[in-house]
Backbone bond lengths (Angstrom), bond angles and torsions (degrees), N, CA, C in turn:
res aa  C-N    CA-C-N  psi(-1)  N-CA   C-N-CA  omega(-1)  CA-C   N-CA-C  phi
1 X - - - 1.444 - - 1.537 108.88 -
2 X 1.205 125.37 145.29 1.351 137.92 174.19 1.480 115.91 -67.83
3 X 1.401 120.39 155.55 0.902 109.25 -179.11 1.576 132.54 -104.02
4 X 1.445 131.72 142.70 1.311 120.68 -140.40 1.632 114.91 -72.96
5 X 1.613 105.31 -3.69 1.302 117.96 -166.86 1.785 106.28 -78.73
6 X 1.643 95.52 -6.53 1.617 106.51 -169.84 1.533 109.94 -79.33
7 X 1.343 118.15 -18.46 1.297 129.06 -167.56 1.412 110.85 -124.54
8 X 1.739 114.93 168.51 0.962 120.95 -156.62 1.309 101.79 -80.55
9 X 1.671 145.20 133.47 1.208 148.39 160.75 1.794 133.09 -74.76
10 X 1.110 131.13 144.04 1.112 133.18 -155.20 1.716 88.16 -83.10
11 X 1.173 140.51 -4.21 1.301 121.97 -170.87 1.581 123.06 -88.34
12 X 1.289 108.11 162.30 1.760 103.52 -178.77 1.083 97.59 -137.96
13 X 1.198 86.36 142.08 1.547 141.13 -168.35 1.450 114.73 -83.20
14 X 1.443 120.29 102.60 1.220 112.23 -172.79 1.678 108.22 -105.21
15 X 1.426 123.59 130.26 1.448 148.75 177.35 1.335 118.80 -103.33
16 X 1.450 108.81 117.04 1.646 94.04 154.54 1.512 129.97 -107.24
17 X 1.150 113.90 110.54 1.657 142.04 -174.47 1.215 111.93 -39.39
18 X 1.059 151.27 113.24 1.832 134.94 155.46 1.617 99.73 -91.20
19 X 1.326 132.13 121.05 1.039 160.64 -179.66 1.309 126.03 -94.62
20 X 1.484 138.93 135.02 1.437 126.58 -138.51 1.463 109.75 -77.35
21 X 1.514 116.60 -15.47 1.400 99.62 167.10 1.625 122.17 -90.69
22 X 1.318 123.55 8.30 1.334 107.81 152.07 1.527 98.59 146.75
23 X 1.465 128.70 -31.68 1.244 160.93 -48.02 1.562 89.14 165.22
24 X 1.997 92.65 96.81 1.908 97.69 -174.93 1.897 87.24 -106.71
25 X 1.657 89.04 145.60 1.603 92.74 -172.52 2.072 81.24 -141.69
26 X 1.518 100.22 138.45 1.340 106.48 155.97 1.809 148.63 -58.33
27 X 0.767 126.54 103.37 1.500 112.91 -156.89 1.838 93.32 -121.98
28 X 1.366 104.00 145.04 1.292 123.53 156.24 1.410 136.59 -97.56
29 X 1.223 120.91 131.84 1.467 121.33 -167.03 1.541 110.12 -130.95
30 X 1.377 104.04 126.12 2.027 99.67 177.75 1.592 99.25 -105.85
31 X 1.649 103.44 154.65 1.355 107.05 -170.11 1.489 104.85 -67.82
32 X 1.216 126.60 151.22 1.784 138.72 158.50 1.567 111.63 -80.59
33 X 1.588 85.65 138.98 1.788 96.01 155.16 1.076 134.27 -78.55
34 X 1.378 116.07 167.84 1.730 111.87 -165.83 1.281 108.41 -64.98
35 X 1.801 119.46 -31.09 1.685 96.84 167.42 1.294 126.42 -75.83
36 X 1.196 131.38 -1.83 1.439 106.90 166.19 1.491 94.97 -79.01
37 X 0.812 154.72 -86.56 1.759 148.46 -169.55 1.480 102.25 0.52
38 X 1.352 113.70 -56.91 1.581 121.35 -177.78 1.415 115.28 -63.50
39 X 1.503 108.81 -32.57 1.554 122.83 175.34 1.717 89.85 -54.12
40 X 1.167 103.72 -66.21 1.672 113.70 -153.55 1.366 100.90 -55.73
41 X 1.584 116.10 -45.89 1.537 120.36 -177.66 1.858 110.53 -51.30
42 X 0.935 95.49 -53.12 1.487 99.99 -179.81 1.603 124.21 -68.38
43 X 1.305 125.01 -18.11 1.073 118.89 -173.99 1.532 93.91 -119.45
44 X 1.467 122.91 3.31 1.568 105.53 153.07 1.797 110.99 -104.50
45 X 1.336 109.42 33.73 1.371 111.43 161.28 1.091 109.72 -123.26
46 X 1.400 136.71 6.80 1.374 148.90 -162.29 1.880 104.71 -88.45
47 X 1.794 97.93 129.02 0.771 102.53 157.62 1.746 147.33 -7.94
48 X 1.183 80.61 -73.77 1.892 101.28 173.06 1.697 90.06 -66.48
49 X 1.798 86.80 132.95 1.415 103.71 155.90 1.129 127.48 -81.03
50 X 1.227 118.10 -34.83 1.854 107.07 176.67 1.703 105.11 -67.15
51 X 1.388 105.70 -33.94 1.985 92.46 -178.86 1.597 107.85 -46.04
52 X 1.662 111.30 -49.84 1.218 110.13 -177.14 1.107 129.95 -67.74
53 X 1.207 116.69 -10.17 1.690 107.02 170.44 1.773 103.69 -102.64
54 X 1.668 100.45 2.40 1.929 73.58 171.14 1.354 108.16 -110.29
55 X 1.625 118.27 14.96 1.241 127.56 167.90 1.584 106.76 -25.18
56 X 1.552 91.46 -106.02 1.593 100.09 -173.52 1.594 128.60 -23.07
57 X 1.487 122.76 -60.39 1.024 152.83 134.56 1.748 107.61 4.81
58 X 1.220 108.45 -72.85 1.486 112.44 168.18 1.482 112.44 -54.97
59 X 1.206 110.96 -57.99 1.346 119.93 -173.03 1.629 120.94 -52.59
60 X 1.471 107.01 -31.58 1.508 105.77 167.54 1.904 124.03 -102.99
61 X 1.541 93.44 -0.38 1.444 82.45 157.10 1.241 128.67 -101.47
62 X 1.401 110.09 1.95 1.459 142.25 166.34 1.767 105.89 -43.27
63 X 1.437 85.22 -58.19 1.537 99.63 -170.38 1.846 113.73 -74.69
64 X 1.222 112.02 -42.91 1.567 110.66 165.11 1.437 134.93 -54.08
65 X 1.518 111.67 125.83 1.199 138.93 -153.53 1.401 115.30 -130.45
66 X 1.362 99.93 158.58 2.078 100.92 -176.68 1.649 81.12 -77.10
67 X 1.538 111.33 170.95 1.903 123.01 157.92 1.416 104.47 -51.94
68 X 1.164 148.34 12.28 1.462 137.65 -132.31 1.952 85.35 -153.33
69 X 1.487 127.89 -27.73 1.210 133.82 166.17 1.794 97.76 106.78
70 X 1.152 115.60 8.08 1.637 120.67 -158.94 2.032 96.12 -98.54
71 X 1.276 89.15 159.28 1.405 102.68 -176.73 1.696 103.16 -60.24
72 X 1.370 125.10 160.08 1.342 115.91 155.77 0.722 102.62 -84.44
């Protein structure tokens, strides 16, 4: 059997943010699957320029979560 460290885990990840006005706030993040990565890959090679700059952007609010693992 593989090992479980190979795959994505149900746990979250708690961060504390410092934010550009000065101003540290806690945020939670659950790990992503390999298709969103592919999501992200593809729409930061995309034609459209605004897709590509909201690539990333998507991709990490993708990942943010209440402490509870739930969407905000």
């Amino acid at each position: 059997m593989l090992d479980k460290s190979l795959f994505v885990s149900d746990e979250i990840h708690e961060r504390e943010i410092k934010l550009a006005d000065g101003k540290k706030h806690k945020f939670y993040f659950k790990e992503l699957p390999a298709g969103e990565f592919r999501r992200y890959a593809f729409a930061n090679e995309s034609d459209d320029e605004q897709v590509r700059i909201d690539s990333m952007s998507r991709l990490v609010a993708e990942s943010v979560v209440t402490p509870d693992g739930k969407k905000p």
